[in-house]
C-alpha positions as CSV (number, residue, x, y, z in Angstrom):
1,X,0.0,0.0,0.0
2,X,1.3,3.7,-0.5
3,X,0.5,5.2,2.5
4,X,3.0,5.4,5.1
5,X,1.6,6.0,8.7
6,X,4.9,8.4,10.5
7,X,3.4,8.5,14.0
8,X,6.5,7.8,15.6
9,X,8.0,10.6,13.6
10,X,5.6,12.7,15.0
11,X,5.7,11.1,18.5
12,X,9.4,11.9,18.5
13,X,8.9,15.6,17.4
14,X,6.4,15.8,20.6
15,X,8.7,13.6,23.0
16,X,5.5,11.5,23.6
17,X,5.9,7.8,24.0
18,X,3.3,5.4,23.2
19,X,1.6,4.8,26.6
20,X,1.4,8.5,27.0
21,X,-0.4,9.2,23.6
22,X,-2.6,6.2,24.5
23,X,-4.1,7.8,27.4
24,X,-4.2,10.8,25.8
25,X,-6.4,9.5,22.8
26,X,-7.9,6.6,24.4
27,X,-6.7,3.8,22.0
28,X,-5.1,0.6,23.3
29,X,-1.1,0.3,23.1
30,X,-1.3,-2.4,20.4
31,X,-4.0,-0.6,18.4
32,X,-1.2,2.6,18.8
33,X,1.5,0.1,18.1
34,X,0.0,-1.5,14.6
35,X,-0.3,2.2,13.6
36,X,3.1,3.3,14.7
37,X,5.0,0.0,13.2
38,X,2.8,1.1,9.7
39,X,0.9,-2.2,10.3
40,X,-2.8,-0.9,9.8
41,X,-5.0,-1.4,7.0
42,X,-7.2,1.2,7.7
43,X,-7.7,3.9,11.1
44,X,-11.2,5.7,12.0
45,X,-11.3,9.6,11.4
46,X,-11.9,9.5,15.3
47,X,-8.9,8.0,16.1
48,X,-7.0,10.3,13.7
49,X,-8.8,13.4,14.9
50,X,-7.5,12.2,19.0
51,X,-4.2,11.5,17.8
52,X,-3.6,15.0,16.1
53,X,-5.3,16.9,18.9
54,X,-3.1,15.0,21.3
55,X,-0.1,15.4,19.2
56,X,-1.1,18.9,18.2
57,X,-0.7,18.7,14.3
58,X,-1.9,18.0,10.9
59,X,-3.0,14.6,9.3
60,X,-0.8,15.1,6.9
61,X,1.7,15.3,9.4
62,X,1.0,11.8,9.9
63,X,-0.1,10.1,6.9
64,X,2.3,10.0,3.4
65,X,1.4,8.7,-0.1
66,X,4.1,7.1,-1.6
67,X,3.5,5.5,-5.1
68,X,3.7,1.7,-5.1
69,X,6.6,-0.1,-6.9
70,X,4.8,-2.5,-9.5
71,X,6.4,-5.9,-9.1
Protein backbone atom coordinates (compact mmCIF):
# COMPACT_ATOMS: atom_id res chain seq x y z
CA UNK A 1 0.00 0.00 0.00
CA UNK A 2 1.34 3.74 -0.54
CA UNK A 3 0.54 5.23 2.52
CA UNK A 4 3.04 5.43 5.12
CA UNK A 5 1.63 5.96 8.70
CA UNK A 6 4.91 8.40 10.46
CA UNK A 7 3.44 8.54 13.96
CA UNK A 8 6.48 7.80 15.61
CA UNK A 9 7.97 10.60 13.64
CA UNK A 10 5.57 12.75 14.96
CA UNK A 11 5.74 11.08 18.53
CA UNK A 12 9.38 11.87 18.48
CA UNK A 13 8.93 15.58 17.41
CA UNK A 14 6.39 15.84 20.65
CA UNK A 15 8.74 13.62 22.97
CA UNK A 16 5.50 11.52 23.60
CA UNK A 17 5.86 7.85 24.02
CA UNK A 18 3.28 5.42 23.20
CA UNK A 19 1.64 4.82 26.59
CA UNK A 20 1.39 8.48 26.98
CA UNK A 21 -0.40 9.17 23.56
CA UNK A 22 -2.57 6.24 24.49
CA UNK A 23 -4.06 7.79 27.43
CA UNK A 24 -4.22 10.79 25.79
CA UNK A 25 -6.41 9.53 22.78
CA UNK A 26 -7.92 6.65 24.40
CA UNK A 27 -6.69 3.79 22.04
CA UNK A 28 -5.11 0.60 23.26
CA UNK A 29 -1.11 0.34 23.13
CA UNK A 30 -1.26 -2.41 20.35
CA UNK A 31 -3.99 -0.55 18.40
CA UNK A 32 -1.23 2.56 18.78
CA UNK A 33 1.54 0.09 18.11
CA UNK A 34 -0.02 -1.50 14.61
CA UNK A 35 -0.29 2.17 13.58
CA UNK A 36 3.06 3.32 14.70
CA UNK A 37 5.04 -0.04 13.17
CA UNK A 38 2.80 1.11 9.69
CA UNK A 39 0.90 -2.19 10.29
CA UNK A 40 -2.77 -0.86 9.83
CA UNK A 41 -5.04 -1.44 7.05
CA UNK A 42 -7.19 1.24 7.67
CA UNK A 43 -7.74 3.88 11.07
CA UNK A 44 -11.20 5.72 11.96
CA UNK A 45 -11.28 9.60 11.40
CA UNK A 46 -11.94 9.48 15.26
CA UNK A 47 -8.86 7.95 16.06
CA UNK A 48 -7.01 10.32 13.68
CA UNK A 49 -8.84 13.44 14.90
CA UNK A 50 -7.48 12.16 19.00
CA UNK A 51 -4.18 11.47 17.80
CA UNK A 52 -3.64 15.02 16.10
CA UNK A 53 -5.29 16.93 18.93
CA UNK A 54 -3.11 15.02 21.28
CA UNK A 55 -0.07 15.37 19.16
CA UNK A 56 -1.08 18.89 18.24
CA UNK A 57 -0.67 18.74 14.34
CA UNK A 58 -1.93 17.96 10.93
CA UNK A 59 -2.99 14.64 9.32
CA UNK A 60 -0.80 15.10 6.91
CA UNK A 61 1.70 15.34 9.43
CA UNK A 62 1.03 11.79 9.94
CA UNK A 63 -0.05 10.07 6.89
CA UNK A 64 2.28 9.98 3.42
CA UNK A 65 1.37 8.68 -0.05
CA UNK A 66 4.05 7.11 -1.61
CA UNK A 67 3.47 5.46 -5.14
CA UNK A 68 3.71 1.70 -5.06
CA UNK A 69 6.65 -0.14 -6.87
CA UNK A 70 4.81 -2.54 -9.47
CA UNK A 71 6.36 -5.95 -9.07
Amino acid sequence: MGIIINLDVMMARRKMGLTELSDKVGVTLANLSVLKNNKARAIRFSTLDAICRALDCQPGDILEYTEDEET
